[in-house]
FIMI-499826 format. One record per residue (C-alpha): residue number from 1; z, y, x. Coordinates in steps of 0.1 Angstrom, whole numbers, plus 5000, padded with zeros to 4 digits. Each point is the difference from the previous one (the first is absolute). Example, Ala and Ser with C-alpha at 12.3 -4.5 7.8 and 13.67 -1.06 7.14 Angstrom:
# FIMI-499826
   pos     up   north   east
     1   5078    4955   5123
     2   4993    5034   5014
# end
This chain:
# FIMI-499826
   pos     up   north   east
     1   9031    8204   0154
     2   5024    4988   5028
     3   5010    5017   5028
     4   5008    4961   5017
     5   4976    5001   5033
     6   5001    4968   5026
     7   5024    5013   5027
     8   4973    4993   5028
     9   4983    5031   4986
    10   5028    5024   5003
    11   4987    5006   5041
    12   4973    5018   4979
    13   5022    5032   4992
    14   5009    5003   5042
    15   4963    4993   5005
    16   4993    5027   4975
    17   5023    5025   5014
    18   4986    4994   5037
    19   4966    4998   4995
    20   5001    5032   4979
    21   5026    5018   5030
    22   4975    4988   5027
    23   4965    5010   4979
    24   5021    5035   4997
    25   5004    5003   5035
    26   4962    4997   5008
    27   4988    5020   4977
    28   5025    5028   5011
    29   4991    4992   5037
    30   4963    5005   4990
    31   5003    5033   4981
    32   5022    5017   5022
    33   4995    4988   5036
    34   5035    4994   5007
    35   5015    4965   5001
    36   5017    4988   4967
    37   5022    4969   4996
    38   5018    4995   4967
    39   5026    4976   5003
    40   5015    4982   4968
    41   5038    4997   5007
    42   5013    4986   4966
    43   4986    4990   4963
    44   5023    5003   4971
    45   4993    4989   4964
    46   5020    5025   4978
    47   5008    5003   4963
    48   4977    5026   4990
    49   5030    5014   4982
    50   5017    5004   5032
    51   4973    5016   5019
    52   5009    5037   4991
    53   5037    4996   5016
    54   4984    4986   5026
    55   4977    5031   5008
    56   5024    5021   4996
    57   4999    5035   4984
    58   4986    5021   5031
    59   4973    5018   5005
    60   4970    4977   5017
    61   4964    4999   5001
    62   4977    4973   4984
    63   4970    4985   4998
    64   4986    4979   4971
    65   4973    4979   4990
    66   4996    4982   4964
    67   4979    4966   5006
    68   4975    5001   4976
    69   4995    4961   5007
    70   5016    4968   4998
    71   5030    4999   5010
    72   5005    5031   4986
    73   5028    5027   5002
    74   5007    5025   5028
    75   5012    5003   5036
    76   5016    5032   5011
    77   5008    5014   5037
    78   5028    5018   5001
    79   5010    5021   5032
    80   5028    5026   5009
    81   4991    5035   5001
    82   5001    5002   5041
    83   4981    4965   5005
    84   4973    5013   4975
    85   5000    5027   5024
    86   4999    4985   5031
    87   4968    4979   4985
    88   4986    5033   4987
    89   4997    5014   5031
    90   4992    4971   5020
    91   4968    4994   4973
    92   4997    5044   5009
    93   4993    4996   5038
    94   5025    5033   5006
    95   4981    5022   4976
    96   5023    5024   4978
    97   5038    5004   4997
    98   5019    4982   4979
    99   5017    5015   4965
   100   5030    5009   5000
   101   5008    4991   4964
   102   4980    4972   4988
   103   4963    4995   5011
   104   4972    5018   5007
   105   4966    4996   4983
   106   4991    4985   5037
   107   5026    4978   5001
   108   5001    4984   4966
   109   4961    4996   5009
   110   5009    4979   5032
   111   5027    4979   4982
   112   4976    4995   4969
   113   4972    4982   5024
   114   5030    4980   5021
   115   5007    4985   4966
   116   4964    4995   4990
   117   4997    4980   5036
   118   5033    4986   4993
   119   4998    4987   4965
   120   4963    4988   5003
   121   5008    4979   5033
   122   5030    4986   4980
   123   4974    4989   4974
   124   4979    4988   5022
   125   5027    4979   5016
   126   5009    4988   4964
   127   4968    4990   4991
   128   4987    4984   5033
   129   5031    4973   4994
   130   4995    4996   4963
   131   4961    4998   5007
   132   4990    5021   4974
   133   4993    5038   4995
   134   5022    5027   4986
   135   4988    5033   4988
   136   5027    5027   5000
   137   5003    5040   4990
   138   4996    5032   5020
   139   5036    5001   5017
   140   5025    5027   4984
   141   5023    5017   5025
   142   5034    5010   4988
   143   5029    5023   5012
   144   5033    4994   4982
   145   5029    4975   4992
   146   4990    4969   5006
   147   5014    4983   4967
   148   4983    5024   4982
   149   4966    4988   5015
   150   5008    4963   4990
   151   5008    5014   4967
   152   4970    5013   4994
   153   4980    4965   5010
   154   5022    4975   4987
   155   5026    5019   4979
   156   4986    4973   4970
   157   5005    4964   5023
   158   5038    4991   4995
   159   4994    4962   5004
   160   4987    4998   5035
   161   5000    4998   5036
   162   4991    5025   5026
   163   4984    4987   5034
   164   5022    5023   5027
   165   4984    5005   5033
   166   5022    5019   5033
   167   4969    5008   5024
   168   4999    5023   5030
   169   4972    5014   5010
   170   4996    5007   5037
   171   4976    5027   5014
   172   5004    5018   5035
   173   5030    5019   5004
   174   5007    4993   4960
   175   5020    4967   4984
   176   4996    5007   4964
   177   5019    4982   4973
   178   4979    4992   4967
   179   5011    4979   4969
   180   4973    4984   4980
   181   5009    4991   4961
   182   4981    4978   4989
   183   4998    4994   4960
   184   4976    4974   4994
   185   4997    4982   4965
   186   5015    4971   5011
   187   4982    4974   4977
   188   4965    5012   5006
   189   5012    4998   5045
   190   5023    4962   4994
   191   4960    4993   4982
   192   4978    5013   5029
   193   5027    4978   5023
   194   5000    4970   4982
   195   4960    4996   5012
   196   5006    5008   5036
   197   5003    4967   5022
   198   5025    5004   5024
# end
């Protein structure tokens, strides 16, 4: 199938991207009680082979989700140790310390439901401007280099594109940084676009 997609309909990725930041942002406002913006500040479409140099090697913690629907693939969070942190004991209210190698069991609990809010207000953003439904997995949380976690998803994909998104997340007294991979399969998301009237 081609990939060809009337340029009109490319406004659907930045749609995409903020409709999912700003459906994140509520649902983190209504879990928590503290006031959540998630900004989008800049979408790249990368070589899929060029996304583990982009990572980087360094320790980080993720979150991932396989869509289990059209269009298919998987988005991952990806945060630095001290934002996942700072987000971890935000979601905590002040309750416990935090580890000083690693995470705690309390923490990793914390960070696991941010990225369940996160990645199913992302999905809901997604599928509220493709007007359709998407079913996804139980979010997995990992701790380690980050090209090793793209590996692990997508280490078989060499002749595709990555959707790249820089977002900050701000809570009070926090301004987290988050990037969100995307890995769609592209033919079954340029389909779902292709019936979309813009």
């Amino acid at each position: 199938m081609s990939l060809q997609i009337d340029i009109r309909k490319l406004s659907l990725f930045n749609r995409m991207a903020k409709q999912g930041a700003n459906t994140v942002a509520n649902h983190l406002s209504q879990m928590t009680g503290m006031q959540t913006e998630m900004e989008i500040t800049k979408t790249n479409f990368i070589d899929i082979r060029d996304v583990r140099a982009h990572m980087g090697h360094e320790k980080q913690v993720g979150i991932h989700i396989e869509l289990v629907e059209e269009p298919y693939g998987y988005i991952l969070f990806l945060f630095s140790v001290g934002s996942a942190k700072q987000l971890a004991h935000g979601m905590m209210g002040g309750m416990g310390e935090p580890a000083k190698k690693g995470f705690s069991d309390m923490e990793k609990s914390a960070i696991q439901e941010i990225g369940n809010i996160m990645t199913s207000g992302f999905i809901d953003g997604w599928a509220n401007v493709l007007q359709t439904t998407i079913d996804f997995s139980t979010p997995k949380f990992t701790y380690g280099p980050a090209s090793r976690t793209v590996e692990s998803l997508v280490g078989h994909r060499n002749d595709d594109v990555a959707m790249v998104l820089d977002s900050r997340v701000r809570v009070p007294d926090s301004d987290v940084e988050v990037k969100v991979y995307t890995f769609p399969e592209l033919e079954d998301l340029v389909r779902m676009m292709r019936k979309i009237e813009v």
